[in-house]
Every structure is written in structure tokens, then in C-alpha cells.
C-alpha positions as CSV (number, residue, x, y, z in Angstrom):
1,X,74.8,83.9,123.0
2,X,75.8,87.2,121.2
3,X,77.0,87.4,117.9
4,X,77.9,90.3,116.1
5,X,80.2,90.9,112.8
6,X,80.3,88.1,109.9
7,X,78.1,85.5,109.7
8,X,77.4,83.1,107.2
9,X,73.7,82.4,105.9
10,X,72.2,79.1,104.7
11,X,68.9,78.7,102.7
12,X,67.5,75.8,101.8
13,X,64.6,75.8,99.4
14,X,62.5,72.3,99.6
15,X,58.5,71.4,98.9
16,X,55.9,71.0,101.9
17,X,55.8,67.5,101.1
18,X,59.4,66.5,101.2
19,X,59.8,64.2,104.6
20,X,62.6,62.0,106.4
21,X,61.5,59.2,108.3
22,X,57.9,59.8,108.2
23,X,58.7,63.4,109.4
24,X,58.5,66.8,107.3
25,X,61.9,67.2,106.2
26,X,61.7,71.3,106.9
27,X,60.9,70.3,110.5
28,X,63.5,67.9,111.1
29,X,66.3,70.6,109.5
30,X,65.3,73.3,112.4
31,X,65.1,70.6,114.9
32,X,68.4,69.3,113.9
33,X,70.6,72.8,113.5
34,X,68.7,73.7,117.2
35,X,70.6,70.3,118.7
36,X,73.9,71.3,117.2
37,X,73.5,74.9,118.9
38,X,73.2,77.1,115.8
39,X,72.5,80.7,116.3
40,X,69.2,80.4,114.8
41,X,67.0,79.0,112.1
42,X,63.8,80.1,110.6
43,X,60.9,78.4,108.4
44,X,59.2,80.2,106.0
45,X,56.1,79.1,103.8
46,X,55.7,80.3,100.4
47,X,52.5,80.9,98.9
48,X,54.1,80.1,94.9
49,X,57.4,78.9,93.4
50,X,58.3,76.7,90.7
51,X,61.8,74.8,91.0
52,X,64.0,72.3,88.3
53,X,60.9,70.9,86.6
54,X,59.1,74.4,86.3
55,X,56.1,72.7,88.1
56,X,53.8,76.1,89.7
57,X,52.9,74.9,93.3
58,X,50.2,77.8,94.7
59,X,48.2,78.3,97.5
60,X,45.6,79.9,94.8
61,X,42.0,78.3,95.4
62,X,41.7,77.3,92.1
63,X,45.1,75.2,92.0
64,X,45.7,74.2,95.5
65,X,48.6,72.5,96.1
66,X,49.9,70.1,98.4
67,X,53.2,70.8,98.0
68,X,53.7,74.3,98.6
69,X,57.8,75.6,98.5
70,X,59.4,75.5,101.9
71,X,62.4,78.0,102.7
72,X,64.5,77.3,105.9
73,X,67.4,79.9,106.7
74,X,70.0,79.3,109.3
75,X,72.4,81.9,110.5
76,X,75.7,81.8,112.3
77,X,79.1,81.9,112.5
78,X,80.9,80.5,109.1
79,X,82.7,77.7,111.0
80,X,79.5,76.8,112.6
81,X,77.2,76.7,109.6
82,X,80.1,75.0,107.5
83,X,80.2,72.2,110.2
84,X,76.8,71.8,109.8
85,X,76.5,71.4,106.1
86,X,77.7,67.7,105.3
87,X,74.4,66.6,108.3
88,X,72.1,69.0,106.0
89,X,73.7,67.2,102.8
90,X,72.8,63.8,104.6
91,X,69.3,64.9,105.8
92,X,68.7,66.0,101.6
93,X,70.0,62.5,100.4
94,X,68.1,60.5,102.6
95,X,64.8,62.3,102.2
96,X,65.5,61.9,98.5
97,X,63.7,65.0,97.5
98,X,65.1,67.7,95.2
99,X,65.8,71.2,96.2
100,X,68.4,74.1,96.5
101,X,70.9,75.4,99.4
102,X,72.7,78.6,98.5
103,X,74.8,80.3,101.4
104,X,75.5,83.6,101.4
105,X,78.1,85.6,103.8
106,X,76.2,88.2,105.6
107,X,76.6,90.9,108.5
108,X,74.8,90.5,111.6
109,X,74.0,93.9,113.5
110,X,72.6,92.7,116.4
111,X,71.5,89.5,117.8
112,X,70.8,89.1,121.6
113,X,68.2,86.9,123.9
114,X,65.5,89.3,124.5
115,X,64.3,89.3,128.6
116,X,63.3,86.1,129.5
117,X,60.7,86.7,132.0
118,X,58.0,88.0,129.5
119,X,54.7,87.9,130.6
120,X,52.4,85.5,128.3
């Protein structure tokens, strides 16, 4: 696949501990935009963030948390990432958890396969 031009740009900001079906929610998002053939989608961990009820969830030692904040991005085409939004809305409402989508439009410079034969 090769995209280049405008894209759109989901993120969805969610807690380590939010899960569907037994299954950590972040998880099951990347999972699910790779089945419906999105360009790409990314998991990040944060190491502090507070959300709607101002709770601090740190990776400090002396306040270790469980529940550490959970960013997942997914990038594509706008007709792509809006096709996936009402399964993303139906993954949040089942898991039951709070948290926060924004999208944003965006530009993508380059995005190719690099070679597939890499050595290990």
C-alpha cells in the first residue's frame, strides 16, 4: 500500500486496565483496525496522565499504578478511518471504560513497505 497526501488521524486515549472480553481493550483496537486493512496503527504507553476525574496514574515508584494511560493512533485515508469509527465507538461502549478519541486531519509524506527480506 502507498499512501501519500491527506490522511485522517485517530487517537484514542484509554487506561492500561480498560478490557473487552477478558482482553486489554488497547490490544483488541490495533488488532481490530489491522483486520479491516487500515494503513496503520500504533500503541503507545504513557508513563503519567490524569483524565475526567483528575485521578494521577504514574509509573513513579512511589505511586505505582496499575492503570497507566494508553494512547492508540491509527492513520489513513479519511473515508477509511471514518468507516471505522462507529466499530471503535462499539469496542468503547462495550468495554464500558471512559476515555477520549480526537481525530485530527493530517498530511502523510511518505508511507511505503520497507524490503521485506530483512535479515533478523
Amino acid at each position: 500500500m502507498h499512501i501519500e497526501g491527506q490522511a485522517r488521524l485517530a487517537r484514542i486515549f484509554i487506561g492500561e486496565s480498560d478490557t473487552l472480553h477478558g482482553r486489554a481493550l488497547s490490544g483488541v483496537i490495533v488488532e481490530k483496525a489491522r483486520a479491516n486493512g487500515l494503513a496503520g496503527a500504533t500503541m503507545w504507553r504513557g508513563s503519567a496522565g490524569f483524565g475526567a476525574t483528575s485521578h494521577l496514574r504514574s509509573s513513579n515508584i512511589l505511586d505505582l499504578s496499575s492503570d497507566l494511560p494508553i494512547i492508540v493512533e491509527i492513520v489513513d485515508k479519511p473515508e477509511r478511518l471514518d468507516d471505522f469509527m462507529p466499530m471503535l465507538d462499539e469496542m468503547l461502549e462495550s468495554a464500558g471504560c471512559g476515555g477520549l478519541v480526537t481525530i485530527e486531519d493530517v498530511e502523510i509524506r511518505r508511507y511505503f513497505h520497507g524490503k521485506q527480506d530483512r535479515p533478523q
